[in-house]
C-alpha positions in Angstrom: 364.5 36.6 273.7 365.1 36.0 277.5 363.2 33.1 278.8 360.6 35.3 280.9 359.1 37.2 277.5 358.1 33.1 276.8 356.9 32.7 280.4 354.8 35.8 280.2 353.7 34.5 276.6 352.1 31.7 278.4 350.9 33.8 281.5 348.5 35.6 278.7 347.5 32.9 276.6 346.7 31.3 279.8 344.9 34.4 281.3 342.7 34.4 278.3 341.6 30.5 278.4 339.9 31.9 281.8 338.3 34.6 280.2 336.6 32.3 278.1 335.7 29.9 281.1 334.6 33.1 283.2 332.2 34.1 280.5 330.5 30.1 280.3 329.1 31.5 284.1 326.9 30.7 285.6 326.2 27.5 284.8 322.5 26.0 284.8 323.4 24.0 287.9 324.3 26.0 290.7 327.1 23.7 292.5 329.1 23.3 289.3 328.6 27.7 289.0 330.3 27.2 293.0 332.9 25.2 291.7 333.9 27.2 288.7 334.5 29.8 290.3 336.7 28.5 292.4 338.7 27.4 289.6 338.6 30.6 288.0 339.9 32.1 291.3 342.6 29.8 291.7 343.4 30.8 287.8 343.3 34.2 288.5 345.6 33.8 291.4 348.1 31.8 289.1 348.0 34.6 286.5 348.5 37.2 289.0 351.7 35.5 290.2 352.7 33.9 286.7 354.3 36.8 285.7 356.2 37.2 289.1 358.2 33.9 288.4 362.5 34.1 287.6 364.9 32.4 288.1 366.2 34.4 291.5 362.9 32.9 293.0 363.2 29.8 295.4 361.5 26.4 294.4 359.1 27.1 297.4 357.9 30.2 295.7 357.6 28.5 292.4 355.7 25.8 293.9 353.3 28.3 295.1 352.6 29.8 292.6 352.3 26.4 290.2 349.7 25.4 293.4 347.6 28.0 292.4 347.2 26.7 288.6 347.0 22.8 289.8 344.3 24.0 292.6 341.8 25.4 289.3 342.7 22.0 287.4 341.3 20.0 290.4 338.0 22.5 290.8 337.9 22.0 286.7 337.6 18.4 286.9 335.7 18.1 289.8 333.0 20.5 287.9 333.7 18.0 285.3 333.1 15.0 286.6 329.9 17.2 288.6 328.2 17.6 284.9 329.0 14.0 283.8 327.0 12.8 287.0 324.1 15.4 286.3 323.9 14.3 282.6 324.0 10.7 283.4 320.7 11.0 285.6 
């Protein structure tokens, strides 16, 4: 199998671990809803452009696109780190 049908593997495994995070919305507090979604935005962005990724691309397109998932990471833990604060109170 070519290297992109495992890269497109992981493009819909990942696509479906923000379905699941999509459907957790909205949350009872609304900041962390806020920052969700931007998380799930910058996901959706990733996936969008996941697929897009060869080996013709440049490493400043890759790095775009691998921006995009890192951008949702930070907005995940900062939502995290949002409900540890809420729950500690």
């Amino acid at each position: 199998r070519p290297m992109h049908c495992g890269a497109l593997d992981a493009c819909r495994a990942f696509a479906g671990g923000v379905d699941s995070l999509e459907r957790q919305l909205p949350t009872p507090d609304d900041d962390v809803t806020a920052v969700l979604k931007e998380a799930v935005s910058h996901f959706r962005d990733f996936d969008r452009e996941c697929v897009t990724v060869n080996a013709q691309m440049t490493e400043d397109q890759a790095n775009v696109v691998v921006s995009y998932r890192d951008k949702g990471i930070e907005r995940i833990k900062t939502a995290v780190d949002m409900m540890d604060r809420i729950e500690a109170q």
